[in-house]
N, C-alpha and C positions, 0 to 999 in steps of 0.2 A: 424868439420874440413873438410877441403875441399879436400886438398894434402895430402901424406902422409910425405912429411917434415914436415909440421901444426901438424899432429898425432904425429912426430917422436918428436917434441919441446917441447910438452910436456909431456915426459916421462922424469923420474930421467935418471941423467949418463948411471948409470950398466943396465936400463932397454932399453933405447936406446940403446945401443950395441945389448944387446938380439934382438929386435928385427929387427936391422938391420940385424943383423947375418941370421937371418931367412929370412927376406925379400931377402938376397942375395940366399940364398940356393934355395929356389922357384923360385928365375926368372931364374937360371942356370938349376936347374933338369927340368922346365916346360916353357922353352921360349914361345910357341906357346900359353901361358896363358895371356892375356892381362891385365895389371896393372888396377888395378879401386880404388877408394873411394865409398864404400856400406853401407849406415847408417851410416857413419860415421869411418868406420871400413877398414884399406890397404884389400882389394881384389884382387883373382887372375880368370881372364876366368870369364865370367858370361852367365845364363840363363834368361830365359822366366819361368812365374810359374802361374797358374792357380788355383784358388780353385775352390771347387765345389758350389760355393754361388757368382763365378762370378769375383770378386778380383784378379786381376790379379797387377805383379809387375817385379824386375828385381832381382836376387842377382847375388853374387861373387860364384864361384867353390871353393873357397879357400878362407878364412879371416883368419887374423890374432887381436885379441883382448889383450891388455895387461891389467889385470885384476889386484885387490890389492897385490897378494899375487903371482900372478900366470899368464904365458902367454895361450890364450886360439888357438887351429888353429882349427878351424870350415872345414870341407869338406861336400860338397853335392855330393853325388854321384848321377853323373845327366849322362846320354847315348840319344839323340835325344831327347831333352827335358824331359824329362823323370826319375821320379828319379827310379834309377834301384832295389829297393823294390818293385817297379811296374812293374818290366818287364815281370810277369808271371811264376817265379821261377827262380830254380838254374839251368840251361844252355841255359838261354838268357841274360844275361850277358853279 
């Protein structure tokens, strides 16, 4: 899917609400989050990613996945590229 009206078409009734519901609540709490499509998946805010084998790519700060049973909200906790697991402990942050 490309848009996330395409994502949002095909979800059942009750599950399109859900996640419009959601989608609205993220863009209100995180305006400065920029809308994407990320694998297929509504994204909010994106990075730059790096592995150490050279693979570099782009993802979302925030997806939202609606899964069979279940809505899934993926978060990276990213700080200057940077997932902040990395940032060398608790008070760089």
């Amino acid at each position: 899917m490309s848009t996330f009206e395409e994502y949002l078409a095909g979800l059942d009734a009750s599950r399109r609400a859900d996640v419009r519901a959601l989608d609205e609540l993220i863009r209100t709490t995180t305006p400065q989050l920029e809308p994407t499509m990320t694998s297929g998946l509504p994204g909010y805010g994106s990075f730059r990613y790096r592995y150490s084998s050279g693979r570099e790519g782009v993802a979302a700060l925030l997806s939202i996945a609606s899964n069979k049973t279940y809505i899934s909200l993926y978060v990276n906790a990213v700080r200057d590229d940077h997932h902040v697991a990395e940032a060398g402990g608790a008070g760089h942050v």
